[in-house]
N, C-alpha and C positions, 0 to 999 in steps of 0.2 A: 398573154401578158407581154406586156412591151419589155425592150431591154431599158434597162437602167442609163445605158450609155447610148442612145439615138438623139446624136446629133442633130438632125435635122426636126424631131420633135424638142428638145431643147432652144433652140436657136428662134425655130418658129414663136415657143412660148415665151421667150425671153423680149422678140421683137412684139409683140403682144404687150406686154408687161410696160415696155419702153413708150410705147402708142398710147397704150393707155394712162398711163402717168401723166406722160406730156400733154393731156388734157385734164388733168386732175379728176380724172372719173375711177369713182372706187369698182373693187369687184362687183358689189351687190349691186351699185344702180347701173353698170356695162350688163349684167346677167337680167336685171329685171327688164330692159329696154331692148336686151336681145331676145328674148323670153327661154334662157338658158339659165340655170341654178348656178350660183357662187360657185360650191363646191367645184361644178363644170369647170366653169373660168377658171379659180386658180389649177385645178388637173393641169389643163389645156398649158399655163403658164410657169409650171414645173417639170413641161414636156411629159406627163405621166397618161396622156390619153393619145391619138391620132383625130384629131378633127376631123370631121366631113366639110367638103365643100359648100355646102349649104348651109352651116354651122359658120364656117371664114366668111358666106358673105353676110350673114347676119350682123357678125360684128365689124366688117364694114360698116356697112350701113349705118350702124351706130355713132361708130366714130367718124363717119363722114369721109372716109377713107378711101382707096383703092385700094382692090385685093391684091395688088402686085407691092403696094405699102408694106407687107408684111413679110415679104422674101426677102429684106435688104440683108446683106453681111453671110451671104448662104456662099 
């Protein structure tokens, strides 16, 4: 079980959340275009999971993104 307090999964899932807004893409259609479940995303976006690499670039991908997009404010 993660800590409650992991910064770095917080921040990662918050810059996610921020990314993803700023294209007006909801949880459900980010998860069905990444082929990842809602539930996933928001975890991921509450810092309550650790993502795989292969999971970050999926949702690149998505959002059209660089994986390095999602490190800012670390």
């Amino acid at each position: 079980m993660l800590e409650s307090g992991d910064n770095t999964l917080i921040k990662f899932g918050d810059n996610l959340r921020k990314l993803r807004v700023a294209q007006s893409i909801s949880q459900q259609q980010l998860a069905f275009e990444s082929g990842l479940s809602r539930e996933y995303i928001n975890r991921i976006e509450n810092g309550n999971v650790n993502i795989s690499l292969k999971n970050i670039v999926a949702i690149a991908n998505v959002l059209n993104i660089a994986v390095k997009d999602f490190f800012f404010n670390f």
